[in-house]
C-alpha positions in Angstrom: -23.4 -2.1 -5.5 -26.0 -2.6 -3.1 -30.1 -1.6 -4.1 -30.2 -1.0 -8.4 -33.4 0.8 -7.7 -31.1 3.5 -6.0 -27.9 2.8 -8.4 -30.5 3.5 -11.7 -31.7 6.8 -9.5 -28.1 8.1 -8.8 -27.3 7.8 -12.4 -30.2 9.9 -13.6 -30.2 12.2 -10.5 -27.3 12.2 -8.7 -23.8 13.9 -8.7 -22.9 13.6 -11.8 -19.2 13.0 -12.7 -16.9 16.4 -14.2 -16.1 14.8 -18.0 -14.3 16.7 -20.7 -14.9 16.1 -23.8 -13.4 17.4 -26.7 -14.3 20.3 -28.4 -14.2 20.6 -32.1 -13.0 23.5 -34.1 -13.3 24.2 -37.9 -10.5 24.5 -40.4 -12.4 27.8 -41.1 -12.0 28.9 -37.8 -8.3 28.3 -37.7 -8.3 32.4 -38.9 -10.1 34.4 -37.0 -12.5 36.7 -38.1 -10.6 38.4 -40.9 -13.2 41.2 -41.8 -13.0 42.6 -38.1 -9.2 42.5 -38.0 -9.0 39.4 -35.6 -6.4 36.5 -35.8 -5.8 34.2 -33.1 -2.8 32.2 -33.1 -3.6 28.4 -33.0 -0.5 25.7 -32.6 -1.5 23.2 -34.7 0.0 19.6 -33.3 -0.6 15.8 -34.4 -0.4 13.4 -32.3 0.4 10.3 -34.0 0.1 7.0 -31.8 0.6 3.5 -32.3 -1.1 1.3 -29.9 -1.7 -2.1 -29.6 -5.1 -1.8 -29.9 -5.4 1.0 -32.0 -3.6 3.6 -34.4 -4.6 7.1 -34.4 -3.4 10.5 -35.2 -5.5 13.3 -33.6 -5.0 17.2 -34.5 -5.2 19.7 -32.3 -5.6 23.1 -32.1 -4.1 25.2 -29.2 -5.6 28.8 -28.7 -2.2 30.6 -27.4 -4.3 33.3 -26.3 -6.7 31.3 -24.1 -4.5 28.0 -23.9 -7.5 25.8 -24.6 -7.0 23.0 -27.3 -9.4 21.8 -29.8 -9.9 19.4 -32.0 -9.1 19.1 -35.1 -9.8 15.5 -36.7 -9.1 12.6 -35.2 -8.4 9.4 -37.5 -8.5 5.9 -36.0 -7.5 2.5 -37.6 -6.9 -0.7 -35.3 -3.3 -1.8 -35.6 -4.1 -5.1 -36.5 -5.0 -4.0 -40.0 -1.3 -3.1 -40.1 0.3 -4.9 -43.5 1.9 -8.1 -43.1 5.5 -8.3 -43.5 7.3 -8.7 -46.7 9.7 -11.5 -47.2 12.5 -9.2 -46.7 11.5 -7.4 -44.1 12.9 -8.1 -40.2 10.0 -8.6 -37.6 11.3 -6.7 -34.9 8.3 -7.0 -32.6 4.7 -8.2 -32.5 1.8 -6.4 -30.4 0.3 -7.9 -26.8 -2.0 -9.8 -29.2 0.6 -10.9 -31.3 0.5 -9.0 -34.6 4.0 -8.7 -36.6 5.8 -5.8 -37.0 8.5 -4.6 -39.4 10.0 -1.1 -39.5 9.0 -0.6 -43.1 4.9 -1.8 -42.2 4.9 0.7 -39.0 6.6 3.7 -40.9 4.0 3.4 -43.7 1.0 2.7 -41.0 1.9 5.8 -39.7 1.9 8.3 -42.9 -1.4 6.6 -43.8 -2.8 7.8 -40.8 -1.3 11.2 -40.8 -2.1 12.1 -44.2 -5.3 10.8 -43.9 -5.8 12.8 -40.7 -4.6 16.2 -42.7 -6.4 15.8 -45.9 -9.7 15.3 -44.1 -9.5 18.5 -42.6 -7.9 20.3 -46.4 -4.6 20.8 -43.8 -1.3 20.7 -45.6 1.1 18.3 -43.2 4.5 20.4 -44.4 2.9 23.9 -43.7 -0.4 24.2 -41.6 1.0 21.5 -39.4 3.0 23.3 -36.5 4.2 20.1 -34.6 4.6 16.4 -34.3 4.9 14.3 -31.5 4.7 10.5 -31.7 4.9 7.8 -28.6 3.4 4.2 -28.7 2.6 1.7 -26.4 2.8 -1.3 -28.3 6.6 -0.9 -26.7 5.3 -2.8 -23.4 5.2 -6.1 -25.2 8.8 -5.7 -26.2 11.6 -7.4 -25.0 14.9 -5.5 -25.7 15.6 -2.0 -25.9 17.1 -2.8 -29.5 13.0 -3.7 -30.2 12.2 -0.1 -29.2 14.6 1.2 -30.9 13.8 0.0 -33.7 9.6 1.2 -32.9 11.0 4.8 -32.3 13.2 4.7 -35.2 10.0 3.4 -37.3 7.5 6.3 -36.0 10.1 8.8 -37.0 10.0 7.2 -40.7 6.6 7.2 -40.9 6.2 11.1 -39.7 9.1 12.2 -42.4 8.2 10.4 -45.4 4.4 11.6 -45.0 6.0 15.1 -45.2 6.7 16.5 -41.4 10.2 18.2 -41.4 12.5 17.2 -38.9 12.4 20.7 -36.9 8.5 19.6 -36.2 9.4 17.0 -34.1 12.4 18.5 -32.0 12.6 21.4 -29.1 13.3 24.5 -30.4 16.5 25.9 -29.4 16.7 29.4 -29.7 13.9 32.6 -30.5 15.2 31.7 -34.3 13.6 28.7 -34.6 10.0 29.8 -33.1 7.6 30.7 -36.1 7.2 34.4 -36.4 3.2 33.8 -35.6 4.3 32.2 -32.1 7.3 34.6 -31.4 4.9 36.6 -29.0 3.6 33.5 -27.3 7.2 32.2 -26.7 9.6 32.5 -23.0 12.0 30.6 -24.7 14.8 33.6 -24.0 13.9 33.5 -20.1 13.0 29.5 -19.9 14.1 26.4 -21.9 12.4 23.2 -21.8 13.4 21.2 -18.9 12.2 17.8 -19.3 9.3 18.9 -17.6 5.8 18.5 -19.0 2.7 19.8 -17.8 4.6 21.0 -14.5 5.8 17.7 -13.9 9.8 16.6 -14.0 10.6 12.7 -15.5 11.5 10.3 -12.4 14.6 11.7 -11.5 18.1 10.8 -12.7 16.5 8.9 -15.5 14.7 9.1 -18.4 11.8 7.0 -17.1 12.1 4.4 -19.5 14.4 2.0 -17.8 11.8 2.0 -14.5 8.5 1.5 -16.9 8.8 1.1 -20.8 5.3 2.7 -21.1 6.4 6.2 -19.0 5.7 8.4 -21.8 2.7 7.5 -22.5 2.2 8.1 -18.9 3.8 11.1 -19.0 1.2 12.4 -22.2 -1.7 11.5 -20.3 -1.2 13.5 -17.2 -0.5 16.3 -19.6 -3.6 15.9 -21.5 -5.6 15.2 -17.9 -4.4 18.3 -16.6 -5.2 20.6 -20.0 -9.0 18.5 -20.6 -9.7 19.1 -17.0 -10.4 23.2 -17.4 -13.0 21.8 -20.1 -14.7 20.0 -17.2 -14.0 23.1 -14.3 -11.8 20.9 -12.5 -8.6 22.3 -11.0 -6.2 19.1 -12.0 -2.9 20.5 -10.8 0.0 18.7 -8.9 -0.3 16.8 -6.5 -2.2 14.6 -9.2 -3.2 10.8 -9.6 -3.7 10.0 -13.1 -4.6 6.6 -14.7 -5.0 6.0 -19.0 -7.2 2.9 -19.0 -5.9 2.2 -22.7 -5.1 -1.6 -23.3 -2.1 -1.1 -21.6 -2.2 0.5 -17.8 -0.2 3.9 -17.6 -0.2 6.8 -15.4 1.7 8.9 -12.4 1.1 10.4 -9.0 2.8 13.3 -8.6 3.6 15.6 -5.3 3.1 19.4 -5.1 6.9 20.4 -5.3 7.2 24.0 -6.7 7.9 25.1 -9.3 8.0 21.8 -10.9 6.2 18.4 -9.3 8.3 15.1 -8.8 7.0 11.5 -10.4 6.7 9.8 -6.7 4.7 7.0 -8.8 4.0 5.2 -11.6 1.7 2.5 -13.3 1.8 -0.3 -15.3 0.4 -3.5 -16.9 -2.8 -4.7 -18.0 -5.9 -2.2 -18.5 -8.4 -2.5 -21.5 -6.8 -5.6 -22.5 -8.7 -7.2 -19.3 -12.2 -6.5 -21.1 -10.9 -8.0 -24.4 -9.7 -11.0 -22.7 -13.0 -11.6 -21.5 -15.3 -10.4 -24.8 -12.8 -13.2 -26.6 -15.4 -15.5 -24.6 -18.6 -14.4 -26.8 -17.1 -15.9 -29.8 -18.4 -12.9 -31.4 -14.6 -11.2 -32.0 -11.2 -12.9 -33.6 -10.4 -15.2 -30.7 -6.5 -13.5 -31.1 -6.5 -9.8 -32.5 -10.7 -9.5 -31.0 -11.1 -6.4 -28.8 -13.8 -4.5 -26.8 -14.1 -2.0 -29.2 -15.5 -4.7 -32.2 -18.5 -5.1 -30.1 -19.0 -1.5 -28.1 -21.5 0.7 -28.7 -21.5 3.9 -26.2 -24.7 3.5 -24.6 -25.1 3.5 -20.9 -27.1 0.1 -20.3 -28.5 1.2 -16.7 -32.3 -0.7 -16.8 -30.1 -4.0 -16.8 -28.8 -3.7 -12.8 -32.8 -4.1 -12.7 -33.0 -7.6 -13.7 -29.0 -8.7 -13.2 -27.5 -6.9 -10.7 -27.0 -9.9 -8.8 -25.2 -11.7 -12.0 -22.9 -8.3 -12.6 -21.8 -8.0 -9.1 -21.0 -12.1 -9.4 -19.0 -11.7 -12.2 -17.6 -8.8 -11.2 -16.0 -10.6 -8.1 -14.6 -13.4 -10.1 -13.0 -11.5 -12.7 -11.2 -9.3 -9.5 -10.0 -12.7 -8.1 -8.0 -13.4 -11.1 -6.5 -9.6 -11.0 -3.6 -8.7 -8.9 -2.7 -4.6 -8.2 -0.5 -4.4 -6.0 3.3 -2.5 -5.5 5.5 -4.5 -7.8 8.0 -6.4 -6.3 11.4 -6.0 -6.2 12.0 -9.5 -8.2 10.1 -8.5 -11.4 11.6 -8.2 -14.9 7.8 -7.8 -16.4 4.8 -6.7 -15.1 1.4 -7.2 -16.6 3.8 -7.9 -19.8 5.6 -4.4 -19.3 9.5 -4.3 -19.1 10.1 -2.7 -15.5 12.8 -2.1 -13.1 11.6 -1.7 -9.8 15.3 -1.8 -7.8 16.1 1.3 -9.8 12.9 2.9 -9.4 13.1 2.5 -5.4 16.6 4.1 -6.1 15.6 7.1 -7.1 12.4 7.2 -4.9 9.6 6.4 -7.2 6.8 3.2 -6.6 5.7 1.3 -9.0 2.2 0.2 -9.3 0.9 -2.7 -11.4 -2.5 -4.4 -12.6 -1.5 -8.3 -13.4 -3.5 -11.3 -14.9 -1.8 -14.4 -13.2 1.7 -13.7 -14.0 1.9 -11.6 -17.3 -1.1 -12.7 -18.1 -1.4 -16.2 -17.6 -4.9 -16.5 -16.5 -6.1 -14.6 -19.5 -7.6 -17.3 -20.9 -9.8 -17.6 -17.3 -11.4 -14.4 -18.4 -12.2 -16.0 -21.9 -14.7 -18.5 -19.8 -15.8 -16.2 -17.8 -16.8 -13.8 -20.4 -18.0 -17.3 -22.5 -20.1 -17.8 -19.2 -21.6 -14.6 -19.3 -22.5 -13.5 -22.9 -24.1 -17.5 -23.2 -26.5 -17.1 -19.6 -26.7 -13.5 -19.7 -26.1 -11.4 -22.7 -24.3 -9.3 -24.1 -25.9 -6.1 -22.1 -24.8 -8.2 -18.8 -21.5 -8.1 -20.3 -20.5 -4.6 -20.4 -22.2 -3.8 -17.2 -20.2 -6.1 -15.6 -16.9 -4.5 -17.6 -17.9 -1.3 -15.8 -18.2 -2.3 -12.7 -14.6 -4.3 -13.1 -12.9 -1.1 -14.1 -14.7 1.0 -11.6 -13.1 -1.8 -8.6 -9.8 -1.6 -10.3 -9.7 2.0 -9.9 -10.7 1.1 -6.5 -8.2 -1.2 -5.4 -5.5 1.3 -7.3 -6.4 4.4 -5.2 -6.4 2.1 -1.9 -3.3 0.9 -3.0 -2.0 4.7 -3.0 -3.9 5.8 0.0 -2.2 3.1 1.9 1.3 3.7 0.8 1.1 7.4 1.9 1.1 8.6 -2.0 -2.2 10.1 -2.0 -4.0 12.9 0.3 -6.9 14.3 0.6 -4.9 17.3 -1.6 -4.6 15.0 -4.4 -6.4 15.1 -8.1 -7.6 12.2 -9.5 -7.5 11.7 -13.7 -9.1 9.5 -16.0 -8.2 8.4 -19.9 -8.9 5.6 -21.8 -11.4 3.6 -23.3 -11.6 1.4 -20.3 -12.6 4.2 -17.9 -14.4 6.7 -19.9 -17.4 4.4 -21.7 -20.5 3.3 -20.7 -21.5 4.0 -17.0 -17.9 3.8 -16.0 -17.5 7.1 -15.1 -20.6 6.8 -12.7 -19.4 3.8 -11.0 -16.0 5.0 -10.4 -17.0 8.3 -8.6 -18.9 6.4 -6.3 -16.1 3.6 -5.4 -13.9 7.0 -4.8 -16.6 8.1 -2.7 -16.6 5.7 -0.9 -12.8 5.5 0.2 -13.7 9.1 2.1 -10.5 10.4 1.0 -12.3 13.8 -0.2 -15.2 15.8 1.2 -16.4 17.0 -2.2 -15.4 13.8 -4.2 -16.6 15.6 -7.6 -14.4 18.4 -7.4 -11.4 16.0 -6.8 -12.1 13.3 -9.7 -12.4 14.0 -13.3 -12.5 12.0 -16.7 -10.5 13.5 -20.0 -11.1 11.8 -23.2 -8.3 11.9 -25.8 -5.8 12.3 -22.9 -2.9 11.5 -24.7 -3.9 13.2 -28.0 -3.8 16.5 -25.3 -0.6 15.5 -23.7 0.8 15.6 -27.1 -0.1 19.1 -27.6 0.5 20.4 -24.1 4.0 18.3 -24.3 4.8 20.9 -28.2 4.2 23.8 -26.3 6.4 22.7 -23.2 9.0 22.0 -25.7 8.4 25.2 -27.5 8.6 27.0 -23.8 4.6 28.3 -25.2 2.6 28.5 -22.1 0.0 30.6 -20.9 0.5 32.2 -17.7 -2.8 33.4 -17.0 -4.6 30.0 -17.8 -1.4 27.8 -16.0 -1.3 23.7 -16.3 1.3 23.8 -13.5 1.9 24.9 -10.4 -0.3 23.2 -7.5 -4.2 23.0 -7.1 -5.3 26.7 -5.9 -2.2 28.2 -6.4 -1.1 30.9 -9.0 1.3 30.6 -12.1 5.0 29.6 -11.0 6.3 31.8 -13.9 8.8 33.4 -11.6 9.7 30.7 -10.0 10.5 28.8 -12.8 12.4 31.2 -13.8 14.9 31.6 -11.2 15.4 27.7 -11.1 16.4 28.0 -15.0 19.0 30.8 -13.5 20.2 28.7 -10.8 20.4 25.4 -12.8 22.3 27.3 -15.3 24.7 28.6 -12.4 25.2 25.2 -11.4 26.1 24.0 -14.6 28.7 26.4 -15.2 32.0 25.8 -14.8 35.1 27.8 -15.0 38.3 26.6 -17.1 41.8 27.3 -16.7 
């Protein structure tokens, strides 16, 4: 990182890095201003996420006549506190740290959190609550797609008995099943949900999940990069490149097709769970279930380059020489411990990216003694600089990676999400290692950093399947460019010409 008298200076003083953050709303403010006559619709969605890590179910609340989401409440629980199983439950599945899962313990997990979530805000789930949508990541441990049937099937248990009606948590299908309060912010008649979210089409001719088991979550976070990213006065529209940094690696790259963008990449493997590999080395977390998060306070620890910068940047480099990213070849089942098919994604025209440890994670436990090295000569505070300076090289090396594979232009948008990209002085150190590719003359305007990115997707994903979007404050189309209303509209026609056939 070169002189720490300068790094310490160009934290405090210079270009500072475009982060949304989100912005809360009150229950109160839900309706309007009642003496003056004003009400504002608000879409009201949960987002209710299983992780490995952590559970949470975040609440949202869309203004339909700006487009800008708020938030709600969000409610947080780590998903190792999940129950055990009961002797006559089936374990279907177990987490990337290994915690057993039933259907029964995941479905009640799940309306915990909800109602929780709701009755801290005085929200009643069945009729305040405009819309569900659930995903998980947990899937990319999994080994079957009976196993994640089986998660998906568990989600959808948890969201009904907690209260949600089924209609919540499916596209609408006609003006008749739009609430009356929406019916004005609906182009449902003119435009039906596509598939597309956030602008972007699925990888095409699937559903995504047989190339990466973690696409949707992928798929959320570009969403909720793309809405967070007016917050911040970024313009994150297609072509993008967005990463989530959760414990599990997700994200696309996208082109600038009109009127919707095609996946031309996507990631996978190991994120977060690198940093908790290594904070398992302090001794100070549960050497199996232990995280980053136990131990993580937000604070940006900058005074310590003075003293160590020579340690972080050492420990930096040997953590990197046990990471792989690279294009995943064509001979992998797993990657980074995610179920992948990278034949059929070159089929269909989409690369897949991946962040290993070893070979699904086999040298894990070498980041154990390398964080036991650190934490025992140098602290804790040496730690988690060196933690953001990993993830700020990974992004690195993942950017490269695109650059060199003619995925990424000087046109492109780069997104952020996830605890392992968002905390501490990671946000810092990553603008400056994209700075220093010299992909973009004005770097800043090009890179921003979302938190809650899923928890957005989620809502931005309701609306798409609602056919609710905003034209004069658009999530797609491409960066600079107008709304692709019309557009999209005459592809609806001609797809529904094409899919019209004559009998007899």
């Amino acid at each position: 990182m070169g002189n720490p008298i300068k790094f310490i200076l160009g934290c405090f003083f210079g270009t500072k890095p475009k982060i949304a953050e989100s912005q809360p709303i009150l229950p109160s403010d839900l309706k309007g201003d009642l003496k003056r006559g004003e009400f504002v619709p608000y879409f009201i969605v949960a987002s209710i996420e299983v992780g490995n890590t952590t559970t949470k179910c975040i609440l949202t609340a869309t203004n339909m006549m700006d487009g800008r989401t708020r938030l709600l409440n969000k409610t947080v629980k780590m998903t190792r506190d999940v129950r055990k199983p009961k002797p006559n439950e089936r374990i279907f599945g177990t987490t990337l740290s290994g915690v057993s899962l039933t259907r029964e313990s995941i479905s009640e997990l799940v309306r915990d959190t909800l109602l929780e979530s709701h009755e801290a805000v005085h929200l009643d789930i069945t009729t305040d609550l405009d819309f569900a949508v659930r995903s998980t990541g947990v899937v990319a441990g999994f080994s079957s797609p009976h196993e994640v049937g089986e998660f998906i099937k568990a989600l959808a248990d948890g969201c009904l008995i907690a209260g949600i009606p089924p209609k919540k948590m499916v596209p609408a299908m006609s003006i008749d099943n739009i609430p009356v309060k929406f019916k004005d912010h609906t182009l449902i008649d003119k435009i039906v949900f596509t598939g597309a979210v956030g602008g972007v089409l699925p990888p095409v001719g699937s559903t995504g999940v047989e190339i990466v088991a973690n696409e949707m979550e992928g798929e959320l976070s570009t969403a909720g990069i793309k809405e967070g990213a007016k917050w911040a006065g970024v313009d994150f529209r297609n072509p993008v490149f967005s990463m989530d940094f959760g414990t599990t690696l997700k994200g696309r790259i996208t082109n600038s097709d009109i009127p919707y963008a095609r996946t031309i990449a996507n990631l996978c493997g190991y994120a977060g769970a690198i940093p908790d590999a290594v904070i398992k080395g302090t001794g100070l977390v549960d050497k199996r279930y232990g995280a980053a998060l136990d131990l993580f306070h937000d604070t940006k620890e900058r005074t310590i380059w003075l003293t160590k910068s020579g340690a972080i940047e050492k420990y930096a480099q040997d953590i990197h020489a046990l990471i792989t990213i690279e294009v995943v070849p064509e001979n992998r089942e797993r990657y980074g411990s995610v179920p992948v098919d990278p034949a059929a994604a070159k089929e269909i025209g989409v690369t897949l990216i991946g962040c290993d440890v070893g070979v699904n994670g086999s040298l894990m436990p070498e980041l154990t003694d390398i964080g036991s090295e650190i934490y025992s000569k140098h602290g804790l505070k040496t730690m988690f600089a060196t933690l953001d300076l990993v993830s700020a090289m990974m992004v690195e090396r993942l950017v490269k990676l695109g650059v060199d594979n003619n995925l990424i232009t000087e046109k492109t948008s780069i997104g952020l999400t996830g605890r392992a990209a968002i905390t501490g002085c990671k946000p810092h150190l990553i603008l400056k290692s994209i700075e220093k590719l010299g992909i973009f003359k004005e770097p800043k305007d090009h890179v921003v950093f979302v938190d809650d990115g899923l928890a957005r997707g989620a809502a931005v994903m309701a609306r798409c399947m609602n056919s609710m979007g905003v034209p004069k404050n658009p999530i797609g189309g491409i960066r600079g460019g107008g709304c692709v209303l019309n557009q999209r509209i005459e592809y609806y026609k001609k797809s529904k010409e094409r899919n019209t056939y004559v009998i007899g």
